[in-house]
N, C-alpha and C positions, 0 to 999 in steps of 0.2 A: 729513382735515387740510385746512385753511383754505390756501391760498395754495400757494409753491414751498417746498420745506421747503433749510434754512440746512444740515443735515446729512445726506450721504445717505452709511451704511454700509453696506457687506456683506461680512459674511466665510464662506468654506465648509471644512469639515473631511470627510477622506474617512479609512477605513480600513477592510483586507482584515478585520480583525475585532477585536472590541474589547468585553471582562467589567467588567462594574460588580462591585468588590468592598463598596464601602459606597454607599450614596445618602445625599444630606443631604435633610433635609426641607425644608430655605429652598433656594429655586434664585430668586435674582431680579434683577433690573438695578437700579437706583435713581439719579437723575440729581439733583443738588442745584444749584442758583445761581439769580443774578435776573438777567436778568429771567426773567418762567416762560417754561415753554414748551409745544409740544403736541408728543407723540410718539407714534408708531405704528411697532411694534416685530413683525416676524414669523417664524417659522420654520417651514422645512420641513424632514421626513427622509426618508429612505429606508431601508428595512431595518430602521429602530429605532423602537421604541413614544416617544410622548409620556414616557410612563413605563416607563424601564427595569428589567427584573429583575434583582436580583443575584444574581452566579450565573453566568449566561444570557449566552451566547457571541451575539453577534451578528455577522454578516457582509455584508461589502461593501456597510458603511455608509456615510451623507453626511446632514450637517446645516447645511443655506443658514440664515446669520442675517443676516435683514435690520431695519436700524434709520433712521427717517427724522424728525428733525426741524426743529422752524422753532421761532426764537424770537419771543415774544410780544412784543413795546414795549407799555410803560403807554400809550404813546395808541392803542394800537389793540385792545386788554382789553375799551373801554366802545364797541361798534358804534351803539351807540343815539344818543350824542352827539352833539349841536346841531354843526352846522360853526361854527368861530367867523369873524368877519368879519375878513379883510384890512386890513393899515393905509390906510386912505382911503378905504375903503367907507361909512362912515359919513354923510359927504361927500358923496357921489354920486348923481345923479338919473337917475332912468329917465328915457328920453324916449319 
């Protein structure tokens, strides 16, 4: 991530133990609005697979989510961009 991020979350979930009876197959975040933005989203566990079984008892679980983002401004989208000249630059002589 480019710069200080505008959003910094984190939330943690702890339990002596905890069965998946159903899993969904869509597990995901989805962020909508303008302006864009860039995000970088992580988690870690402990005690629990990426992918849980159902069924399958697991114990003295924790899952850190962390989510960090910064929003884009349209003038700063295009880095490649000519700096534009100051009012009265135009004007101006080197010496």
């Amino acid at each position: 991530m480019k710069g200080r991020p505008d959003l910094d979350f984190f939330t943690s979930v702890k339990a002596k133990e905890v069965t998946f009876g159903k899993l969904s197959d869509e597990r995901k975040v989805t962020y909508y609005g303008e302006p864009d933005h860039e995000t970088e989203a992580t988690v870690e566990r402990e005690n629990i697979p990426e992918e849980p079984e159902v069924g399958v008892t697991y114990r003295d679980v924790k899952v850190d989510w962390t989510v960090l983002q910064r929003v884009v401004h349209p003038i700063e989208e295009d880095d490649d961009a000519e700096e534009k000249p100051r009012r009265g630059d135009e004007n101006r002589q080197e010496r």
